[in-house]
N, C-alpha and C positions, 0 to 999 in steps of 0.2 A: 383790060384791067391790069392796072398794075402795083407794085406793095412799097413800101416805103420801107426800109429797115433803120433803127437807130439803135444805136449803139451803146454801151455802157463799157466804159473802158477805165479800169481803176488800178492799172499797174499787176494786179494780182487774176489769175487766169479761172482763178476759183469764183472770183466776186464779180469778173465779165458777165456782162449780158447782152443778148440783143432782141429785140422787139420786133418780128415781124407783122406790119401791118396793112392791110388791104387798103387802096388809096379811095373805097368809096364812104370811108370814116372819117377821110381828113380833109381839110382844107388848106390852103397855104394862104400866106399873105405880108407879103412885101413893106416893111417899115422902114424909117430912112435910118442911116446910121447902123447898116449891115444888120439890120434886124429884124427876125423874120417872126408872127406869131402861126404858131400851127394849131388850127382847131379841132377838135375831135369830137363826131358827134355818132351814137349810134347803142344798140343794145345795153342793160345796163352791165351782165357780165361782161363783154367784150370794153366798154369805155370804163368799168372797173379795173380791170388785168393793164389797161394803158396806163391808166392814172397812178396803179400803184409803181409803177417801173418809174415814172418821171417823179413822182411824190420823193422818194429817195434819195435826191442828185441833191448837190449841193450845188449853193449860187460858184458860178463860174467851172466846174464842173465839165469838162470838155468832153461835148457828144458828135462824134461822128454821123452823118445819114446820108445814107445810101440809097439813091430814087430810081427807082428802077435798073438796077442793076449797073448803072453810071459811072461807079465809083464810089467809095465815102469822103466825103466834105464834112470838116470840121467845124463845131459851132461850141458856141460855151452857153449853155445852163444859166437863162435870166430868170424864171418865176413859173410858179404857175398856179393859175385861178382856181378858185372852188368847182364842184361839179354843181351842176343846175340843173331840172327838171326840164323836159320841154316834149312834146310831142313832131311825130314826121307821120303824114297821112294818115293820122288820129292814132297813130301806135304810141304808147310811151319812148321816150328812151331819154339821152343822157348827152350830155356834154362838158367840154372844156374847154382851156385852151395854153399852151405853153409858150413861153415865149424865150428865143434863141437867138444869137446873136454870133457870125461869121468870126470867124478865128481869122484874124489879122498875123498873117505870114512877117515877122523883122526880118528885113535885110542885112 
């Protein structure tokens, strides 16, 4: 098992945040043009507490995430979708999904 963290970095050390989250909530997935969307599906408290962290950011908004302990890799803040109802093994729970985009290093 391993946890994802992302980041909130706003210049000010008061308004930092970071999200630790258990990687059996997420999903990744690969879009072209360095763009990644992350999905999140799972309890409704727990996909509440995510949602409000990313609900916050502004577009382009630079998030750091840190996967597994790897390092942080920076990304910029593209959208993110409503939550939706859905069930996993007739349990209720909860989903979304954010979408991020790789921070392109100028030379």
């Amino acid at each position: 098992m391993s946890n994802i963290v992302f980041h909130r970095v706003s210049g000010s050390r008061r308004k930092d945040k970071s999200l630790d989250v258990d990687d059996k909530f997420i999903s990744l997935q690969n879009r072209r043009d360095r763009a990644m969307v992350v999905k999140f599906k799972g309890p409704e408290e727990k996909i509440m507490e995510i949602y409000h962290f990313f609900d916050g950011l502004d577009d382009m908004e630079t998030v750091p995430i840190d996967i597994d302990n790897t390092g942080p890799v920076e990304h910029y803040f593209r959208g993110i979708s409503p939550i939706k109802d859905d069930t996993d093994d007739g349990l209720p729970v909860k989903n979304f999904s954010v979408t991020l985009q790789l921070r392109r290093e100028l030379i």
